[in-house]
ZAMIPA-305373 format. One record per residue: y, x negated, z negated of N, C-alpha, C, O in turn; residue in one letter. Coordinates in steps of 0.001 Angstrom, whole numbers, plus 524288, in hexadecimal, padded with zeros to 5 digits. Each point is the difference from the previous one (the first is absolute). Layout:
% ZAMIPA-305373
YXZYXZYXZYXZa...
This chain:
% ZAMIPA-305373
233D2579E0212F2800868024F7FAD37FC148047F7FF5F7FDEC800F57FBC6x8011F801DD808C67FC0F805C77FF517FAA27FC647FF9B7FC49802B97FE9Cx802E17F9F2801EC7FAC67FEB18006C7FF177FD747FC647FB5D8002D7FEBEx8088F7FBED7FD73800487FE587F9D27FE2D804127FE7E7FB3E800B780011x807CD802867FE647FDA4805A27FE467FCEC803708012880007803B57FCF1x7FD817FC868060C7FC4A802CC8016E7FA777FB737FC157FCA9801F67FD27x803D47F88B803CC7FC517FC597FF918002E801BA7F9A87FC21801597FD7Dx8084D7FE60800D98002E7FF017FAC47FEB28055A7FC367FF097FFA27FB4Dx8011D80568807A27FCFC8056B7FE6E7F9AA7FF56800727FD128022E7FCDFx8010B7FA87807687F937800528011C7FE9E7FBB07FA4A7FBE9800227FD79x807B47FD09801BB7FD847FB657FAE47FF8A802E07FBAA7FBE1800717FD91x80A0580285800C07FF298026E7FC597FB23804B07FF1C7FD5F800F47FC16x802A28012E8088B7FAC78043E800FE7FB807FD187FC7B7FE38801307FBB2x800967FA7B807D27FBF47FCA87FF497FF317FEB57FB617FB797FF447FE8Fx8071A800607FF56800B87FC2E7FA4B7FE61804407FC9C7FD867FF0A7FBFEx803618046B804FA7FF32806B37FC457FA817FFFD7FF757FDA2800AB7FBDDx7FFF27FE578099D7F99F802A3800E47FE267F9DA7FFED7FC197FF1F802ABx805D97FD1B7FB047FCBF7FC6A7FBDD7FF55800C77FB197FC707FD757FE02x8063A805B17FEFB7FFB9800AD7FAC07FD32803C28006680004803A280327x7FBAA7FAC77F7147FD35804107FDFF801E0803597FC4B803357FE6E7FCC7x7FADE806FF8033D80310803977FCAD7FD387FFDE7F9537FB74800AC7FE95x808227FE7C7FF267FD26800F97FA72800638042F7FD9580402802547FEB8x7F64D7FF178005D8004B805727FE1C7FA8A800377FA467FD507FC3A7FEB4x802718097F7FECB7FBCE7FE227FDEF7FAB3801A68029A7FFA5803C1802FCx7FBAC7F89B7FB657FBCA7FEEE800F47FC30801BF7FE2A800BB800157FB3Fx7FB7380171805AE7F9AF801B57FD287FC4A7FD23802057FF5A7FF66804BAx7FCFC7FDED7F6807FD167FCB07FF927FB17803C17FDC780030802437FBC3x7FBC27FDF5807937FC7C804537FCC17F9CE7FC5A800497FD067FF27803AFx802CC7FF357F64A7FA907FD657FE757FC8D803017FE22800F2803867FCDFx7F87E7FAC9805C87FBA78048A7FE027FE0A7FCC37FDFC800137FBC380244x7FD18804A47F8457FD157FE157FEA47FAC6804C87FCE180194803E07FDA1x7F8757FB01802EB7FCB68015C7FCC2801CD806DB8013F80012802437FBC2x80127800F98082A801C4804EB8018980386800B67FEF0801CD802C68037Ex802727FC4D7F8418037F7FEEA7FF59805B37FE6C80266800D87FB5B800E7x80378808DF80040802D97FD45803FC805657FEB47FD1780014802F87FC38x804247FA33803C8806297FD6F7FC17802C97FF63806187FE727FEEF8046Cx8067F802627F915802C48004380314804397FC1F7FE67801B5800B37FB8Fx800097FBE7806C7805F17FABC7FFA7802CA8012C802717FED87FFF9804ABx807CA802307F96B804568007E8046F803A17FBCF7FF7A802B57FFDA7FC07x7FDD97FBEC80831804927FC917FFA9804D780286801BC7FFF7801648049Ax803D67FF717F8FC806067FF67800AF802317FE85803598011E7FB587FF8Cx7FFFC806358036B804277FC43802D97FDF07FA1680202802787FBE78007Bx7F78D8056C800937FF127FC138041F7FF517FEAF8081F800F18021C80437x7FE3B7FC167FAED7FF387FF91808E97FA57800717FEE97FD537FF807FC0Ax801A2801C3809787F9847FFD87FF4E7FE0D7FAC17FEE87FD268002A7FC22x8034C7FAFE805DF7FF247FC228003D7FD837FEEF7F80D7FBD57FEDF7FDE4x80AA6802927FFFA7FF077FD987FAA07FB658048C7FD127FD307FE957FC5Ex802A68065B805A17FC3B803617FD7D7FB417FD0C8025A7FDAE7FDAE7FC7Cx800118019D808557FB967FE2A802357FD5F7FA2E7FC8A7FB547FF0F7FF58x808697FE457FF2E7FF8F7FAC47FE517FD9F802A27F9CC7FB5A7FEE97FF6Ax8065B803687FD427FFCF803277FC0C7F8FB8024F7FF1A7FC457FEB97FD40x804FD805B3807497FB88801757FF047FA0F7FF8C8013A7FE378031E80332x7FF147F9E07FAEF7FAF07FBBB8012A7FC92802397FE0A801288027C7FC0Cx7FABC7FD9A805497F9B5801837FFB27FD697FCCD7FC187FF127FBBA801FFx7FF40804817F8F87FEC07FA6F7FEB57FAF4801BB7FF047FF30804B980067x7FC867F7C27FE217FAFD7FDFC7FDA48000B7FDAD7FAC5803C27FD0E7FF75x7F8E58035A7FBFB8007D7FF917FCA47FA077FDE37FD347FC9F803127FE7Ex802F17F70A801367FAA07FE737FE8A7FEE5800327F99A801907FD4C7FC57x7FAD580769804177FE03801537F9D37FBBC7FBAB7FCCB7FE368000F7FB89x801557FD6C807867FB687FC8D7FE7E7FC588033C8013E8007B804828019Ax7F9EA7F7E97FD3E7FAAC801C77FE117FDEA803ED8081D7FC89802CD801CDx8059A7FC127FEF87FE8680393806B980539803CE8007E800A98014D80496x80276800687F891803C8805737FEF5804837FDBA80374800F87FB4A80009x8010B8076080220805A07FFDD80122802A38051A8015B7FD49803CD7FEDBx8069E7FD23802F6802E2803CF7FED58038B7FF21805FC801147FBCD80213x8006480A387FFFF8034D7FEBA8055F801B1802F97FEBA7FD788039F7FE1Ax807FF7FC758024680486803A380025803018013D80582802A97FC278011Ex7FDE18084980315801567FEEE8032D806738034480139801DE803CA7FDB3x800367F9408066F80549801CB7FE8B8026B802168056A7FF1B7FE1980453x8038E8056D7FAC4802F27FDCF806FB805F7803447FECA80120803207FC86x801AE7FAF580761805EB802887FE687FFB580599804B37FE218007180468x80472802D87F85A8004E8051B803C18043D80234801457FFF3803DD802DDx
């Protein structure tokens, strides 16, 4: 029985420090010197990371445009 329980305190431990904590997030994009700031709510890092992306932007004619991003 001490060792059910003991087993069954290390799972629950475990199971804790699998979940990610959701909290809010900062997403900080520069563009052209320019810096914007994005706060997600109540996300995990995972869903802020997925979120906040670097993009490229083809202007035609030779032009394009980079926006760069990173979560902080």
């Amino acid at each position: 029985m001490k060792k059910l329980m003991l087993f069954s305190a290390a799972a629950v431990a475990f199971a804790f420090t699998l979940q990610s904590c959701k909290k809010d997030r900062v997403c900080e994009c520069t563009y052209n010197g320019t810096t914007q700031k994005v706060t997600f709510n109540e996300a995990t890092k995972r869903q802020a990371k997925d979120a906040c992306l670097s993009q490229s932007y083809d202007l035609g004619g030779g032009q394009s445009v980079k926006i760069e991003c990173e979560l902080k």
